[in-house]
N, C-alpha and C positions, 0 to 999 in steps of 0.2 A: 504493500500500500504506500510504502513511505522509497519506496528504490532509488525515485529519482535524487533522493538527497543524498540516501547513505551511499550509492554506487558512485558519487561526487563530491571528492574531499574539499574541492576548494568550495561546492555549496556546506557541504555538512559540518565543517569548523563553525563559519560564521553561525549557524543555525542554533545549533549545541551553545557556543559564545553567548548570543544573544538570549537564547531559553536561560540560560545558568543565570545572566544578568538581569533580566530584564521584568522579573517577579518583587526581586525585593528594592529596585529602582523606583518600579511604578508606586508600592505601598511607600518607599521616602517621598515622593512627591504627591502622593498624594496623603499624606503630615505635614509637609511642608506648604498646602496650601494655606494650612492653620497658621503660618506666621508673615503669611506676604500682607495684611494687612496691619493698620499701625494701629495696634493697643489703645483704649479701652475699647469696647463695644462687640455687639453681635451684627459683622460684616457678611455679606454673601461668601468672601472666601472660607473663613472658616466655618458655616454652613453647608458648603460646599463638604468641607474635610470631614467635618461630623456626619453628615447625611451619608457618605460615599463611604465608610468605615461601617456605618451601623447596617448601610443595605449590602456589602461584602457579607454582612456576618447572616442577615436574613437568608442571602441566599446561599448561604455555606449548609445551614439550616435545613431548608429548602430541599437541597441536593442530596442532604444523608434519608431524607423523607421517601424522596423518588428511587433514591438506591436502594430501599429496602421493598420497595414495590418491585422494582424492576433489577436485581442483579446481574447486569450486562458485564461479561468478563469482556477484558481488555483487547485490543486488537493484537498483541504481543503472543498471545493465549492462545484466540480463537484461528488467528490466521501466521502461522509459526512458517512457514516458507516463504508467505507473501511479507510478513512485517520486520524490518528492522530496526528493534531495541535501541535505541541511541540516547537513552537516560535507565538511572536506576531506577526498573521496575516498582510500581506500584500494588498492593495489593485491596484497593480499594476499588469498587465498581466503575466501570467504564464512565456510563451514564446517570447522569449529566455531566462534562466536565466541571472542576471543582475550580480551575484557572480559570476557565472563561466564563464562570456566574460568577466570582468576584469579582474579575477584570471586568467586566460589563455594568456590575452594580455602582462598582465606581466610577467609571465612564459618564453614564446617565444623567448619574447624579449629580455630576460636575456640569453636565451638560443642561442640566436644569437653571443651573446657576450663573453661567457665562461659557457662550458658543462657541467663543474660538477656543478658551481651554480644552473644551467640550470636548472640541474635535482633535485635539491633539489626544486628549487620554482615549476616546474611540477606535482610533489610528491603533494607540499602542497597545487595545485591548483586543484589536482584529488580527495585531501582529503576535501578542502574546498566544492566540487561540489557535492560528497556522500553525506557532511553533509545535503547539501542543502535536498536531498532527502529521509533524516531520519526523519527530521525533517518534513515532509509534505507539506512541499514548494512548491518544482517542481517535477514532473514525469520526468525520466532519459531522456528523449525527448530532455528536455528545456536542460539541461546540457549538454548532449550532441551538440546542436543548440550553446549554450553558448559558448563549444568549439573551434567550425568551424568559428564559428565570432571572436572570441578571437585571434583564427589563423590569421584568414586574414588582423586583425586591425596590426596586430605584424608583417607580412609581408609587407604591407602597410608603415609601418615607418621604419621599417628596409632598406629594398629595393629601395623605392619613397623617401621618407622625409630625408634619410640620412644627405645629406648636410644642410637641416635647422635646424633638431637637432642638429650638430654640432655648429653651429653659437650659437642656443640658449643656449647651453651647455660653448659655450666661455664665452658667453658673463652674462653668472649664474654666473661662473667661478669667474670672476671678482668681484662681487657683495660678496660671501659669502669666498673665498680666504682671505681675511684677519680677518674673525671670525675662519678662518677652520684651519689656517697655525700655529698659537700661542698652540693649541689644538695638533697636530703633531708635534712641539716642544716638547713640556713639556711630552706622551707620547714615545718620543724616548729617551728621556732624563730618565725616568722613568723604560723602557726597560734595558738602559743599565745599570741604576745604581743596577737593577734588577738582570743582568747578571752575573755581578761581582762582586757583593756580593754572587752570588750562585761559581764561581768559587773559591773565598774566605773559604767560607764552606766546599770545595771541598779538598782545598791546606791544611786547617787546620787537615782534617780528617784524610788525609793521613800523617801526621805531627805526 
């Protein structure tokens, strides 16, 4: 199922590279969305970060529920001549992938919150879900299955949960606001002294 990658070293590194990387990159940035805005307040980014984390967990959720309905063994298993293993074997149910209903959950939810972000973590959650299926993982099935769960976890908090994300988002707020606030000082401060010494450079040149 996966030949064309594994029988192509110069595909199959990168592939491997970016699967290994690109799990626990997506969950730093999307943490990190929690600090792009500047301290006090409940901002769409960190709504964003809070909504996109609790609907990862819905559909993680979600997925052990369908797994027990449906125990789809793995394509590594079912299909042993056609598939090549290119990560450590999992012994968890095929279906639904468990990367791409988180990858998507966060996605959405980002995407709920600002478009362009939106579409970047979309991108990196359609790129995350391929990997899944080069690597011998999941059949496009589960990825796809992974998706629609992903969606509706991210619907679900967006829609439904709104108000208690909020609250939970005030009340984080609080708690990390004075680790976060000192950090956006000394980066504004950094900016400008940044700025104007480039104006500086600017005055002189023309000088």
């Amino acid at each position: 199922m996966n030949a064309e990658v594994a029988t192509r070293d110069w595909l199959e590194d990168p592939v491997t590279t970016f699967a290994t990387l690109a799990v626990p990159l997506y969950a730093l940035a999307t943490i990190a969305l929690w600090f792009v805005s500047r301290p006090p307040g409940v901002s769409r980014w960190r709504l964003a970060s809070v909504s996109a984390l609790v609907a990862a967990g819905i559909a993680l959720i979600a997925n052990q529920a369908i797994a027990h309905v449906w125990d789809r063994p793995r394509p590594f298993i079912t299909h042993v001549g056609a598939t090549h293993l290119l990560s450590a074997p999992s012994p968890d149910a095929s279906f639904p992938s468990d990367h791409a209903a988180a990858a998507f959950a966060i996605a959405f939810c980002v995407l709920a919150f600002s478009r362009w972000a939106g579409v970047w973590f979309l991108s990196a959650a359609t790129l995350i879900g391929l990997s899944r299926i080069a690597l011998g993982m999941h059949y496009p099935s589960d990825v796809v299955a992974g998706l629609l769960v992903g969606w509706a976890a991210a619907l679900v908090v967006v829609h439904l949960g709104r108000p208690t994300i909020r609250r939970v988002t005030a009340i984080a707020g609080r708690i990390t606001d004075p680790l976060v606030a000192p950090m956006w000082t000394r980066a504004a401060g950094w900016i400008s002294e940044s700025a104007a010494a480039a104006r500086r450079a600017r005055s002189g040149s023309r000088a």
